[in-house]
TIGU-66570 format. One line per 2 residues: their letters; for each residue x, z, y of C-alpha. Coordinates in steps of 0.001 Angstrom, whole numbers, plus 500000, padded with zeros to 6 digits. Layout:
residues N
a> X,Z,Y ~ ...;
end
This chain:
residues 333
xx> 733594,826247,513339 ~ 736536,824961,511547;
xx> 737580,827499,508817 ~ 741251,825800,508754;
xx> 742837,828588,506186 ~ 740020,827032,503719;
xx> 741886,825418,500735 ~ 739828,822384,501304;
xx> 740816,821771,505070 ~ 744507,822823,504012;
xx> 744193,820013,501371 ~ 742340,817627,504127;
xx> 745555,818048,506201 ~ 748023,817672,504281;
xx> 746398,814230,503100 ~ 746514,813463,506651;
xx> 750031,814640,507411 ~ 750913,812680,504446;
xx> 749302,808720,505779 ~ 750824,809559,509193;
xx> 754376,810211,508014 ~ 754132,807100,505734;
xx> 753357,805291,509325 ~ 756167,806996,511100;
xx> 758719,805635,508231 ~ 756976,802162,509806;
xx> 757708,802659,513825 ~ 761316,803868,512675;
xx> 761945,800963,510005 ~ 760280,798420,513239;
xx> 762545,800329,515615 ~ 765706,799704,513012;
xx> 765269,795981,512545 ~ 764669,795012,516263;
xx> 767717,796901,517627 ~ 770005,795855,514448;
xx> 771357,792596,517354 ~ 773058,796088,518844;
xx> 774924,797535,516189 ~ 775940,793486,514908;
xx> 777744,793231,517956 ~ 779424,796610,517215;
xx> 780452,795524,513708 ~ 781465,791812,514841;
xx> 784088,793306,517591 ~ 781594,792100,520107;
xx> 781426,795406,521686 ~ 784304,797598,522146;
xx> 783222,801208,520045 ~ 783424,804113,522299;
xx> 783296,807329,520799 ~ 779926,808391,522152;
xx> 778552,805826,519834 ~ 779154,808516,517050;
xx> 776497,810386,517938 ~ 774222,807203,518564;
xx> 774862,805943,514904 ~ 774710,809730,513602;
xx> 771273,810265,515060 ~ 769480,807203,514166;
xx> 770346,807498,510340 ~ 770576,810733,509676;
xx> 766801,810664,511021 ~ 766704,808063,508799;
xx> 767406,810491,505838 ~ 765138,813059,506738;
xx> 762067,811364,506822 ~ 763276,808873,503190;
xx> 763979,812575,501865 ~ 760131,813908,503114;
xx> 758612,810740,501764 ~ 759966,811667,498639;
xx> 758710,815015,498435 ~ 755031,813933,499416;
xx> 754765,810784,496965 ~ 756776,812305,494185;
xx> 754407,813066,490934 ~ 757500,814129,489036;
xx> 758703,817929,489250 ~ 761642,818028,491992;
xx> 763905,820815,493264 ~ 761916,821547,496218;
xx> 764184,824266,498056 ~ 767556,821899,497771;
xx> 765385,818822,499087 ~ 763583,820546,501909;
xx> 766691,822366,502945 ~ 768118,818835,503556;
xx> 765295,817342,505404 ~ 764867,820405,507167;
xx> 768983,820369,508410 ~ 768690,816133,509165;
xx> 765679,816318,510932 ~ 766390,819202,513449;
xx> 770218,818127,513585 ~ 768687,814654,514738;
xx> 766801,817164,518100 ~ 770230,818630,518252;
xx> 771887,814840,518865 ~ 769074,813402,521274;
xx> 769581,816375,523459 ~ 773244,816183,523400;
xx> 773445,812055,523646 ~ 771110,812897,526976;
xx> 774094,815217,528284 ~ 776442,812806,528465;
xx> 774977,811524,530954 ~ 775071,814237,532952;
xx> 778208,815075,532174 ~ 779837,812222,533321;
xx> 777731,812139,536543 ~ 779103,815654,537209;
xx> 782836,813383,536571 ~ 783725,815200,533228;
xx> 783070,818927,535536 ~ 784426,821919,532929;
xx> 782071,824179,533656 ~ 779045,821348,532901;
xx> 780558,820350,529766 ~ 781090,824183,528459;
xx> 777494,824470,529724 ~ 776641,821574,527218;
xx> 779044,822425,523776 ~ 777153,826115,524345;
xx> 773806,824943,524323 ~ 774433,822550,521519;
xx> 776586,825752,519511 ~ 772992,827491,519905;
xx> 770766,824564,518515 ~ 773129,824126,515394;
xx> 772826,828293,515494 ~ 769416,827791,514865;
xx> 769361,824952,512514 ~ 771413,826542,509874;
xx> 769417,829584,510126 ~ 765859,827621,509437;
xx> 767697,825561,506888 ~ 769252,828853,504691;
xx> 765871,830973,505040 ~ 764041,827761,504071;
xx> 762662,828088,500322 ~ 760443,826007,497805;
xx> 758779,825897,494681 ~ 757422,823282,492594;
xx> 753412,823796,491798 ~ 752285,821282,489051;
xx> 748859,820510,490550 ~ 749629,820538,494720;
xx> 753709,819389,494207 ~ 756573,821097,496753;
xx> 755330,824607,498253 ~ 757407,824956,501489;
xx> 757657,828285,503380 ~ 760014,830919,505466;
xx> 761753,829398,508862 ~ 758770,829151,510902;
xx> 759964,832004,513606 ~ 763286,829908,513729;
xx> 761636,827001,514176 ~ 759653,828006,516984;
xx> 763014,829427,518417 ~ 764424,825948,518095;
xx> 761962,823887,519551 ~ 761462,826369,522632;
xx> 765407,826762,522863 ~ 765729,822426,522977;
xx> 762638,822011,525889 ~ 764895,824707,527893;
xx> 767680,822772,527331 ~ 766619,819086,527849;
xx> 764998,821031,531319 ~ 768297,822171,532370;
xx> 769995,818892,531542 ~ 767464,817003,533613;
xx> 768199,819618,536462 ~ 771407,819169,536694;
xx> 771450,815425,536791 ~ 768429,815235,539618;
xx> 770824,817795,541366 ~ 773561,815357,541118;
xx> 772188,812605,542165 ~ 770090,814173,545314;
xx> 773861,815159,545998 ~ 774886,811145,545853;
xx> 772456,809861,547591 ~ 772944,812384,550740;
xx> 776115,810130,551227 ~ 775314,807066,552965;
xx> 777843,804957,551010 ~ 777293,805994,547903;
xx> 773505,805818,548645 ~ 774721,801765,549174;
xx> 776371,801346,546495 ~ 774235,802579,544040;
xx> 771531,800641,545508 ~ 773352,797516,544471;
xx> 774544,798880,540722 ~ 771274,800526,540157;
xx> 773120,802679,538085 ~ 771559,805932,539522;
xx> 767823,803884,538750 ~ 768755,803868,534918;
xx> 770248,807360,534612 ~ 767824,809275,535942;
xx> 764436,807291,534700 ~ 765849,807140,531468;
xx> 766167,810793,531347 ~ 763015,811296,533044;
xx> 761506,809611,530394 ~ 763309,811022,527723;
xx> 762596,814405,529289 ~ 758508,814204,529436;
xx> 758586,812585,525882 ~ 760661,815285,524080;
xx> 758931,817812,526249 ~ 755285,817211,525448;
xx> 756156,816195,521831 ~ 758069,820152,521321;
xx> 755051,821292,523339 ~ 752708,820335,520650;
xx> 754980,821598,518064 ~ 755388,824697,519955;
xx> 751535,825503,520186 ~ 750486,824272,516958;
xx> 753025,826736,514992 ~ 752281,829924,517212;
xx> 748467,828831,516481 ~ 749383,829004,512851;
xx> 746137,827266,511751 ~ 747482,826464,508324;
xx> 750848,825329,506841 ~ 749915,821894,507540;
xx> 749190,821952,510798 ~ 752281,823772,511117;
xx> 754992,821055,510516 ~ 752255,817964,511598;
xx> 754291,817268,514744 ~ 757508,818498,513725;
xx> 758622,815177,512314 ~ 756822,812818,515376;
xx> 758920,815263,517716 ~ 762153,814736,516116;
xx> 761658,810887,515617 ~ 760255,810276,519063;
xx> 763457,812369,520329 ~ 765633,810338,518495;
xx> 763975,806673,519621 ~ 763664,807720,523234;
xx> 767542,808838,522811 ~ 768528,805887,521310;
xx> 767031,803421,523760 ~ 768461,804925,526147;
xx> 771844,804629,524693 ~ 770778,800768,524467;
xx> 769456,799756,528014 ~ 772838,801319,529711;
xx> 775027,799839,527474 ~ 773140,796631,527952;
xx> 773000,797036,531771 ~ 776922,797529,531789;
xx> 777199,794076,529670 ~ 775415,792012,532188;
xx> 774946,793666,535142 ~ 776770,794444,538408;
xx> 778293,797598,537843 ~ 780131,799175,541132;
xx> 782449,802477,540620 ~ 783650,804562,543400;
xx> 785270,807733,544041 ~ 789140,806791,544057;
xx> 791064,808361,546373 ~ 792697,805437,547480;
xx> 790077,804031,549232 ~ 789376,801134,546662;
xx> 786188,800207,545041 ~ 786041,797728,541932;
xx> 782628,795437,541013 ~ 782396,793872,537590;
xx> 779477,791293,537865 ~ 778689,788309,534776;
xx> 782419,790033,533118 ~ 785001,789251,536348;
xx> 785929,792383,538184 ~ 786798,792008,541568;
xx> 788765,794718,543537 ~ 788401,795335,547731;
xx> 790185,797156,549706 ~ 786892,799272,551181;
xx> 788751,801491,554279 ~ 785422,802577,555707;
xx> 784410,804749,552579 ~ 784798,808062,551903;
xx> 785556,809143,548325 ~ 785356,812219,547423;
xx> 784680,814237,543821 ~ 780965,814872,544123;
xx> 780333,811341,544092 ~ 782599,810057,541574;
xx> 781106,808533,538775 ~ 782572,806749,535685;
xx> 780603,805704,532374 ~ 782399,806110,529055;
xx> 780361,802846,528776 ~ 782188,801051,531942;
xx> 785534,801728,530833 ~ 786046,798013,529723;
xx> 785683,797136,533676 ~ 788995,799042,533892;
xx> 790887,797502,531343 ~ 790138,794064,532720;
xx> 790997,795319,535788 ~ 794111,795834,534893;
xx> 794618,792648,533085 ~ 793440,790969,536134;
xx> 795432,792976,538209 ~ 798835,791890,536377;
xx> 798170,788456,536051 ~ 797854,788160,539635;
xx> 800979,790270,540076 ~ 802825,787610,537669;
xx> 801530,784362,539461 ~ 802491,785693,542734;
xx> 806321,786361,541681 ~ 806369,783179,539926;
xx> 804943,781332,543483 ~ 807636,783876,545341;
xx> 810617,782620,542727 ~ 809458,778635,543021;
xx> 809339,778509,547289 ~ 812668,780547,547354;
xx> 814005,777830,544595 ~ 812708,774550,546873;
x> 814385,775858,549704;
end
């Protein structure tokens, strides 16, 4: 049997911790560089920045930080000021859980059209996630030792807390948005229309997804640190959790901004009986007597709101050309 307290497996693992975070700083630099197209067109005035982007661009590099910031405490040969430099991985890498699980809300949140109680639901969870950050970042503490480098310790009952605290949440989120949309689809129109948008399609598989990922990947976490085999084992899958959390988040982000670009995107749920379609950047509005709106099946993307504006652009122009026909027949006869 494995004696893992042995200082020779403790060393053995921390040698291994060490090659797989050096290949984790590889997926998330590969991940960077194929999705920098995105954040071009973002810079370029390409894409119109919506303030949900904040927390896109906040959770990709401060994730970013953490793991540059663990890299140098593994590879360093140099004395360092452990406790200062863990405290900050420690705060960017669990603040990056913190965004992935709130950037999956919004979502929900706007399916449940902007619903108080939902979104007081959501600010309280997150409240309790930053709660628990701070706490394992303050009771974190380090010491240099010349021959094995930064000696980490303290935090680990907060950890656990966290991770356990962020599956219940990321449950209740996906919950709430498979409620929602059971809700939609019981309506025979909506059902319709969403079948043409495929909105509901993206929502909830890219949750799904994102759910299972970030559930099995805290799982691990979870078990390994109430095992307590040794400190290594300890934080192995802390850092795969919060970078997987953070890709899976972020993709997300990406494939519904992407599918409101250049797809058909139908809204519905005014109350005066009019439905709009954007499809290849025209919108088209119809007069749609035969459906029912109502609030439980409005739904409106912070992403989509472009569709409105033109809309409205649209709208006006037409109003103009048909005054200026109106003016030019009353002035021929």
């Amino acid at each position: 049997m494995v004696d893992w307290k042995s200082p020779e497996e403790v060393g053995r693992d921390f040698q291994i911790f060490d090659k797989f975070l050096h290949a984790l700083f590889g997926l998330l630099i590969w991940e960077y560089l194929t999705s920098l197209d995105f954040e071009w067109e973002f810079i370029t005035g390409k894409r119109q920045f919506r303030w949900p982007m904040i927390l896109y661009f906040l959770g990709r590099y401060i994730q970013m930080f953490a793991i540059t910031g663990a890299l140098v405490g593994l590879d360093s040969t140099s004395e360092l000021q452990c406790q200062p430099l863990y405290r900050f991985i420690f705060f960017c890498g669990f603040i990056s859980i913190m965004i992935s699980s709130v950037t999956l809300a919004l979502r929900t949140i706007a399916l449940w059209a902007n619903n108080l109680y939902i979104i007081a639901a959501v600010v309280l969870a997150a409240s309790g996630q930053i709660a628990l950050v701070v706490l394992i970042t303050i009771s974190t503490q380090g010491t240099w030792a010349p021959q094995t480098g930064c000696e980490i310790y303290g935090g680990e009952t907060y950890t656990t807390a966290l991770f356990i605290y962020t599956m219940c949440f990321n449950a209740a989120v996906l919950v709430l948005t498979i409620i929602k949309l059971v809700k939609m689809s019981a309506n025979a129109n909506s059902t319709q229309l969403l079948g043409h948008s495929k909105l509901a399609h993206i929502i909830f598989a890219d949750g799904l997804i994102f759910f299972i990922i970030a559930l099995l990947a805290d799982l691990v976490v979870v078990v390994l640190v109430v095992l307590d085999f040794n400190p290594a084992m300890n934080v192995m899958f802390q850092v795969p959790s919060s970078i997987v959390s953070t890709i899976v988040a972020c993709r997300s982000v990406r494939r519904l901004m992407n599918f409101s670009q250049g797809t058909t995107v139908v809204t519905f749920g005014n109350t005066n009986g009019s439905s709009s379609q954007t499809k290849g950047g025209r919108v088209i509005q119809s007069e749609q007597s035969m459906i029912r709106s109502s609030p439980e099946v409005h739904v409106q993307m912070e992403t989509f709101t472009h569709t409105e504006d033109s809309f409205v652009k649209l709208h006006q122009s037409e109003s103009i050309t048909e005054r200026d026909i109106e003016k030019k027949g009353r002035g021929s006869v």
